[in-house]
LUMTI-794559 format. One record per atom (N, C-alpha, C): x, y, z. Coordinates in pm, whole numbers, plus 50000, padded with zeros to 5 digits. Atoms other than C-alpha are relative to their C-alpha. Layout:
LUMTI-794559
XYZ
...
END
This chain:
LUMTI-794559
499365008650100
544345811740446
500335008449877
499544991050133
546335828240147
499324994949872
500875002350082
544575828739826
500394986749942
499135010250058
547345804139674
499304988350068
499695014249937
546905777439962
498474996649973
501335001450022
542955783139898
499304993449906
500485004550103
542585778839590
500624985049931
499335010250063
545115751239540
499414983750111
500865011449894
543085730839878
498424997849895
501825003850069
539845734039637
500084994749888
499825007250161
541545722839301
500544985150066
499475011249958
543205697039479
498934987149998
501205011149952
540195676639635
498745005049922
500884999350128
538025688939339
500414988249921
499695005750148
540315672739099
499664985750059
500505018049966
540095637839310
498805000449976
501525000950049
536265641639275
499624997449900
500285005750132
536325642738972
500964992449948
499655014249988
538705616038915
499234987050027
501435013050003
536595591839078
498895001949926
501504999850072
533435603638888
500455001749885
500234993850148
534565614438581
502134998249960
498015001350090
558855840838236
500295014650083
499614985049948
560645872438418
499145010849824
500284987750056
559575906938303
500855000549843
499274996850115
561195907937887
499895015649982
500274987750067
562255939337786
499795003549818
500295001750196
560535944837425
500605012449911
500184991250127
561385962737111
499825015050037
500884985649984
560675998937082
499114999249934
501904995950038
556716005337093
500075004349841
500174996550129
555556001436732
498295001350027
501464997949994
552426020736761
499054994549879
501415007050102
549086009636525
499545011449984
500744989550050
548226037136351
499075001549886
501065002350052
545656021636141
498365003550081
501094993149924
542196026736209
498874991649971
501315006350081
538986007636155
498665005850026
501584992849939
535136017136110
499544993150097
501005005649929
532596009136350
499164989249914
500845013150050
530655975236293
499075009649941
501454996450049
527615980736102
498984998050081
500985000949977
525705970036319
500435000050205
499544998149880
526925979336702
499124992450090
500575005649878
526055959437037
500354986950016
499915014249966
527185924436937
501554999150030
498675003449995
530285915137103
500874985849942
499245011750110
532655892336862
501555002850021
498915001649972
535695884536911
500884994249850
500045003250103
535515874236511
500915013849956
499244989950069
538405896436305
498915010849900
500744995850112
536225920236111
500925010349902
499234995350087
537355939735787
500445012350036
499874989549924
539035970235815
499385012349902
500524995650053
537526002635723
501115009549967
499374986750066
539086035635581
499335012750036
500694986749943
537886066335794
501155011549980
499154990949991
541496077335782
500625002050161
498955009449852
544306075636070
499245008550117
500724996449883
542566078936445
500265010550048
499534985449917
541976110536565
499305010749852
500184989650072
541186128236251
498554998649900
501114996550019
537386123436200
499545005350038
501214991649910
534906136636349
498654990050018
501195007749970
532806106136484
499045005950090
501085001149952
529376104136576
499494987750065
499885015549947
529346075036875
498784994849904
501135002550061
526666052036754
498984997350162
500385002649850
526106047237133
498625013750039
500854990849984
524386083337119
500655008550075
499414993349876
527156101337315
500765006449950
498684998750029
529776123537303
500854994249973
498745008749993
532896110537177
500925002449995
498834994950053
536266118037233
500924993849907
499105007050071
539166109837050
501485001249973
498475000149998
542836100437039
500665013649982
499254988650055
543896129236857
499805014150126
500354986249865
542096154237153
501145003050082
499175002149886
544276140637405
499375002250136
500595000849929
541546146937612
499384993850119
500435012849931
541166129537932
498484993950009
500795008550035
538796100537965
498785010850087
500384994949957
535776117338076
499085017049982
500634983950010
535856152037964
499145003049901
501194991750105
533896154037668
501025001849904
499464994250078
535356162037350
500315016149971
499914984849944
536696202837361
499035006249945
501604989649987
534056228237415
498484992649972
501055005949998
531406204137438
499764995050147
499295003349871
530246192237741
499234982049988
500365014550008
530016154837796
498734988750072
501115001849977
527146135137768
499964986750128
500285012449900
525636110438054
500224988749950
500365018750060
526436072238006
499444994550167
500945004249865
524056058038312
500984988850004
499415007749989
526206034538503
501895001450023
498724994749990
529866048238422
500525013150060
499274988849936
529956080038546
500164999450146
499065000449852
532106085838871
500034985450076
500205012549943
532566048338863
501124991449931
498945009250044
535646021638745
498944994749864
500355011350074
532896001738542
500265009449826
499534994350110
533496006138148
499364989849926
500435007850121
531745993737853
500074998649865
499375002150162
532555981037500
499114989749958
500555009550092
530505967437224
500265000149895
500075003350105
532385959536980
500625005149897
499714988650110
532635992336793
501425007550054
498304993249970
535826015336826
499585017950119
500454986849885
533656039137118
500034987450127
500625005349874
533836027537486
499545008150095
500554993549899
531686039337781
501084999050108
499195000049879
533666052338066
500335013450084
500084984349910
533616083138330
498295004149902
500884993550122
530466092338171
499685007749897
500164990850113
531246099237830
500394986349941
499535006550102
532056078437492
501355001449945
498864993750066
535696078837413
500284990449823
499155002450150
536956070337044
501134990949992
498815007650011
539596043237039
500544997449909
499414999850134
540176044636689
500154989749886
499725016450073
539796010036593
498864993950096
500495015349956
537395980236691
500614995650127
499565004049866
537555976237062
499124988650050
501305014649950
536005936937152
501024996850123
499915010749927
536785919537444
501655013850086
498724995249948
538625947937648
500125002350149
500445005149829
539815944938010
501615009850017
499704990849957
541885970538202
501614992850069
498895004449873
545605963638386
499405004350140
500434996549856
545475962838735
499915015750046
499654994349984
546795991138755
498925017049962
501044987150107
544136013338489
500835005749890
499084993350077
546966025638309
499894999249859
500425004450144
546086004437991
498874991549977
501325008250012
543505985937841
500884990649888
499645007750079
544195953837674
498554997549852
501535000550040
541345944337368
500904992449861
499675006150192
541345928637004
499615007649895
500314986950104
541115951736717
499374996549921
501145006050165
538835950436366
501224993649922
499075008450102
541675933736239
500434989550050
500175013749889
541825906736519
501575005650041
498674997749939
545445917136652
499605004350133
499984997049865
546225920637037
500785014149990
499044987749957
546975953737122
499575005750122
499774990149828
547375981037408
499195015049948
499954983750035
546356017937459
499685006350146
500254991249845
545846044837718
498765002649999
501495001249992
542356051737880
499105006649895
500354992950082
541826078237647
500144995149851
500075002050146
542346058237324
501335002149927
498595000050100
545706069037242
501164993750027
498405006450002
549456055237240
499794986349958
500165010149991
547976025437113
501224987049904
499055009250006
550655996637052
499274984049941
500395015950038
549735963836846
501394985350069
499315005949848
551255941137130
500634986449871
500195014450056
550755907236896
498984999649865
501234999550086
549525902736533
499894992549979
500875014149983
547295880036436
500564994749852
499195006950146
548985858836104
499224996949892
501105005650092
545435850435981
499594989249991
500755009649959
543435824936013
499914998450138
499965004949867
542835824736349
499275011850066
500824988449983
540515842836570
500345002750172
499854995949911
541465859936884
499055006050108
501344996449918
539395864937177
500445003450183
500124995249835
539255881337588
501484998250090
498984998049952
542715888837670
499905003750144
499894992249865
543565893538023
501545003550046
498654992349932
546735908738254
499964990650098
499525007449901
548805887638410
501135006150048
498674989149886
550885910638677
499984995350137
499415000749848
552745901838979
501044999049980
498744991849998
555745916339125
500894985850031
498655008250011
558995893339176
499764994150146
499735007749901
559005871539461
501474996150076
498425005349955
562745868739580
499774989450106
499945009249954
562045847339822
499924983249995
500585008650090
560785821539586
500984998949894
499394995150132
562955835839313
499724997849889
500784998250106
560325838839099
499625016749959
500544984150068
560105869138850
499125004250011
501174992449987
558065894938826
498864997749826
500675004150112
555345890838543
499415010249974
500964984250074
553625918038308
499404992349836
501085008250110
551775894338031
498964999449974
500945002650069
548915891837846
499334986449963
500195013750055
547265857937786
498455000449967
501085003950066
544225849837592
499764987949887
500975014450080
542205823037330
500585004349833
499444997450187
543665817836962
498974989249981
501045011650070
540875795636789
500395001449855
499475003650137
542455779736451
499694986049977
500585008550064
540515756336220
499374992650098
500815010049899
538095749136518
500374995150143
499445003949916
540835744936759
500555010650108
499784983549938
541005771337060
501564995050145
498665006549954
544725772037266
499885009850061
499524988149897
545585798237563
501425000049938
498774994550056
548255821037438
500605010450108
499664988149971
550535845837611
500765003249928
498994990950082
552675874737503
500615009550101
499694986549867
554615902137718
499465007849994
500834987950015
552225928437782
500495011549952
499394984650061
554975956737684
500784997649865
499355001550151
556005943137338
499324998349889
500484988250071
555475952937025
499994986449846
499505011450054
554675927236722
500634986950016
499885011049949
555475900736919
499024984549946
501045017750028
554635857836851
499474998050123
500645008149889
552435846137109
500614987550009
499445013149959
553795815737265
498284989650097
500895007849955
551405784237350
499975003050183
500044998949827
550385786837764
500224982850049
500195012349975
551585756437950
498885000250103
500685005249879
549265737338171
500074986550044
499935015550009
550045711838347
499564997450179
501105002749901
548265692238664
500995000550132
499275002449817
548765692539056
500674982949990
498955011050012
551525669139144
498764988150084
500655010649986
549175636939206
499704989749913
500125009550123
549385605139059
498804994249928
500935000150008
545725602239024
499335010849886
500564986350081
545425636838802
500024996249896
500104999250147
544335635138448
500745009649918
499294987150119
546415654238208
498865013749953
500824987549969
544795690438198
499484996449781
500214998050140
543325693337805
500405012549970
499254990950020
545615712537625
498965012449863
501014999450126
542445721637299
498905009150082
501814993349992
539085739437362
500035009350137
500144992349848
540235762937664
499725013549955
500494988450045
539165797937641
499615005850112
500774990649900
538075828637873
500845004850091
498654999249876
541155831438109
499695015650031
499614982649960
541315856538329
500714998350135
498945005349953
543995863238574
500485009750139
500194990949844
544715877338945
500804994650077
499505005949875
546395875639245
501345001350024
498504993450038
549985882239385
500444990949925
499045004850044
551575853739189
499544998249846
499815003950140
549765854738827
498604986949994
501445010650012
547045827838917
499265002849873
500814996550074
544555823338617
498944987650011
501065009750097
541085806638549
499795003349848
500765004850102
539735793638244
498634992149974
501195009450023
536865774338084
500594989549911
499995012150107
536795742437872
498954998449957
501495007650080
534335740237601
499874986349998
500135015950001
534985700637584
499684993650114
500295010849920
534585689837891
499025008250107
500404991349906
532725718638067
499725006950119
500344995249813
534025730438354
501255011549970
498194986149991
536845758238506
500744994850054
498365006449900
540035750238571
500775014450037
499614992749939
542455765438785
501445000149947
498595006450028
546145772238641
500655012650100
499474992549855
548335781238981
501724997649947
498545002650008
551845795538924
500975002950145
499084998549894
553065793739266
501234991350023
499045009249981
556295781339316
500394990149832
499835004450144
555605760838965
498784993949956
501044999550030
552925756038716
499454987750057
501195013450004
549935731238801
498905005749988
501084993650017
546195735738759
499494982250035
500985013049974
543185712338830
498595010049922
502094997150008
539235711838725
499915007950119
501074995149951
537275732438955
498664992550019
501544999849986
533865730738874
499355002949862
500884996950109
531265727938620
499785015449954
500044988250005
530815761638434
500585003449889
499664996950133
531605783538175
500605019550011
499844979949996
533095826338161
500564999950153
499544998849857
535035820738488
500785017850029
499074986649999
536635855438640
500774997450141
499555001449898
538915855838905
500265014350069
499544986749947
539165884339184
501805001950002
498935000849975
541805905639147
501014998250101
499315009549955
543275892639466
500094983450030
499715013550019
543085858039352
499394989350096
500855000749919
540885850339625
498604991749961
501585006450048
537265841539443
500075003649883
499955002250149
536285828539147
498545001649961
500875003050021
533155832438998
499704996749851
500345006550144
531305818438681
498604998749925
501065003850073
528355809438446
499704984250006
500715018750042
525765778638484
498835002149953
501484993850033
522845779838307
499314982350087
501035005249932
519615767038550
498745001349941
501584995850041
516325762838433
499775007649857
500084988450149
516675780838060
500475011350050
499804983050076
518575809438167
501594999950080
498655002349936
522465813838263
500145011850130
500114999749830
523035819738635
501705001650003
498954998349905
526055835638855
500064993850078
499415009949866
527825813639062
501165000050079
499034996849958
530535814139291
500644988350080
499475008649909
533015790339475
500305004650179
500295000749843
532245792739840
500934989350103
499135008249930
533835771340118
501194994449974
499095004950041
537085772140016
500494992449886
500115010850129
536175759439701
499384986649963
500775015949991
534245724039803
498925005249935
501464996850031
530815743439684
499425010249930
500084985150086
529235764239427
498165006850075
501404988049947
526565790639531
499375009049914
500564997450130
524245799639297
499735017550052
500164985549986
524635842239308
498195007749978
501524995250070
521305847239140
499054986450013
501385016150008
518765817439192
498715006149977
501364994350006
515655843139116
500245005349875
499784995950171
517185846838743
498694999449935
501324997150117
514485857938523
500755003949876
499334998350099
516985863938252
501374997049999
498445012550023
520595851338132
501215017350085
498764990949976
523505871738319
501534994149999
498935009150030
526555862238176
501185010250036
498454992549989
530485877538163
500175006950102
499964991449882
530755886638467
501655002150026
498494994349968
533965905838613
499665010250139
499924998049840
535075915638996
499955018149994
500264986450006
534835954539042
501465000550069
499094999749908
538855964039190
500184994750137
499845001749883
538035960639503
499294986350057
500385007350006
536295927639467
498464997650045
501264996549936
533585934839633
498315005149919
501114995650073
530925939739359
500604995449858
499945003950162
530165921438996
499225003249932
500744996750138
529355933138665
499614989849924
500575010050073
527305911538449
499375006949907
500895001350106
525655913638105
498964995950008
501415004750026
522265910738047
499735002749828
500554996850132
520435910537695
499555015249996
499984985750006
519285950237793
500575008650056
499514990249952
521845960337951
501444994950123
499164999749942
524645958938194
499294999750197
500015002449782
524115947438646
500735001050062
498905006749862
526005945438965
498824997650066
500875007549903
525365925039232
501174998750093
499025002449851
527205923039582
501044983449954
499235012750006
530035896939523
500044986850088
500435015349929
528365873839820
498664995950015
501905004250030
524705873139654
499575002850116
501144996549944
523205891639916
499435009549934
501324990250051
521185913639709
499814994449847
500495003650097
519435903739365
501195008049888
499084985750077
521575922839054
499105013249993
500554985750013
520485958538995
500645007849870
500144991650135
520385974938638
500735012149999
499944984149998
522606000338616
500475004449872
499764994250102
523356009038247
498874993649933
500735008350119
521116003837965
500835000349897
499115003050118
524005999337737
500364990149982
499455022249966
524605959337643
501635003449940
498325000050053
528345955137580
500594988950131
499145008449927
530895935137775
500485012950113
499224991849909
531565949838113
501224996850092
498544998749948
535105959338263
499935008550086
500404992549906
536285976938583
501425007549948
499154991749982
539125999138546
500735003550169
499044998349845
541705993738866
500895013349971
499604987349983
543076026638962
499495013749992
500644992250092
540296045238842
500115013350091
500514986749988
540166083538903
498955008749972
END
């Protein structure tokens, strides 16, 4: 069964359940790089998605940071690939990232990745990789959506933020053109604008430059029985699969919904839950429930009729989880540190960084 017909058989006869119970590719602007720069938080490890002030180190590339992580760090200006160490040094261990896709960010303007600290030059929160690896999407110390290469440089402020409003966990929405369908090809960005309390899914074209975010529609599977999707309190999207598929969460009503652009938009509820991720072939979804005092991995099983609790021997909260490329293995947060765990809960998670941050996989990785 194709992921499409899968996932749209499990939103379907989800959404009755709960009933009874309850743009083509744009070509942008020429790249207006961001050549501002911000300090590192004061206080590194908490991931916020909150705009923080900006600092004055002077334009990226031309300090000489000291991660706070404890690592080598490279930096934009090196040109140094991800990995190597800053020149004539040699680059220090990050447990977990080296000779591996996974990548970690807390926050500050250093992320873990190949086992070393690179320098991004700015306030990297909430950053998640194209399919591809090529770029990293993230939110800056000044809350704006922008771009950059693995190494920290060419970085592009995609979408700025107008103020007041707080930006949060951008993801990549890519799939190629469908002619048969004659549906475009897609290269977008969509993530959470929260203004005066009120949080809205936004996209933007992933290759443009100062760009307005435009509101995300959502609207329900064709059934006369479907509740109008809530357009307010959505947040977390993340996005996969050949046609652009994305989950979300709803703080208001607390569950994940599914928004399916095959053929033309619809979406349904899911399932109770919260931090949904979708594999990148659009395939499985997994999510956050907290059991017993502590938040629990879960996954939609049987086609979607059933959730399967990943971890049921939780002794601690593992939240943000995200698919590893090949789907086949998830990263999760812990309070000391960073897990994987087999993507069909046969094995418990297993500790492999002691660095807490938000973990990402890097598709394409070398």
């Amino acid at each position: 069964m194709s992921a499409r017909t899968r996932l749209r058989t499990a939103a379907v006869a989800l959404a009755l359940v709960a009933t009874a119970g309850s743009s083509a590719l744009l070509t942008a602007c020429g790249p207006v790089a961001d050549t501002g720069s911000e300090a590192a938080p004061a206080t590194p490890g908490a991931r916020s998605a909150s705009p923080g002030p900006a600092g004055s180190p002077g334009p990226a590339g031309t300090t000489a940071p000291v991660s706070p992580l404890g690592l080598t760090a490279t930096t934009p200006s090196t040109a140094a690939p991800a990995g190597t160490g800053a020149p004539g040094t040699a680059p220090a261990v990050a447990d977990g990232t080296a000779h591996s896709a996974l990548t970690i960010s807390n926050g500050t303007r250093y992320v873990l990745m190949n086992g070393t600290s690179v320098d991004f030059g700015t306030a990297v929160r909430d950053l998640a990789w194209s399919p591809d690896g090529a770029r990293a999407a993230f939110i800056t110390g000044s809350g704006d959506l922008a771009t950059a290469n693995p190494d920290g440089s060419g970085r592009v402020v995609v979408a700025r933020n107008p103020g007041g409003q707080t930006w949060s966990h951008p993801t990549w929405q890519v799939a190629p053109a469908a002619g048969e369908y004659q549906l475009p090809a897609k290269n977008n960005l969509i993530f959470a604008a929260a203004k005066d309390g009120v949080t809205r899914l936004k996209r933007v074209t992933a290759t443009a430059a100062g760009a307005v975010p435009a509101d995300l529609a959502l609207g329900t599977y064709a059934d006369e029985n479907a509740k109008p999707l809530p357009e307010t309190g959505n947040t977390w999207p993340s996005a996969g699969g050949t046609y652009g598929t994305a989950v979300y969460a709803n703080t208001g009503t607390g569950e994940v919904y599914i928004r399916d652009e095959y053929l033309r938009q619809q979406g349904s509820a899911l399932t109770p839950g919260s931090q949904p991720a979708l594999s990148p072939d659009g395939e499985d979804i997994v999510f956050v429930r907290a059991v017993d005092g502590h938040d629990h991995i879960f996954a939609l099983t049987d086609h979607g009729s059933r959730s399967k609790d990943l971890t049921p021997h939780a002794t601690t909260d593992y939240t943000e989880p995200v698919f590893s490329p090949d789907g086949r293995t998830i990263a999760v947060r812990t309070p000391s540190g960073i897990a994987t765990l087999p993507a069909d809960g046969s094995a418990a998670p297993t500790v492999v960084s002691g660095h807490p941050g938000l973990p990402a996989y890097r598709g394409g990785h070398r």
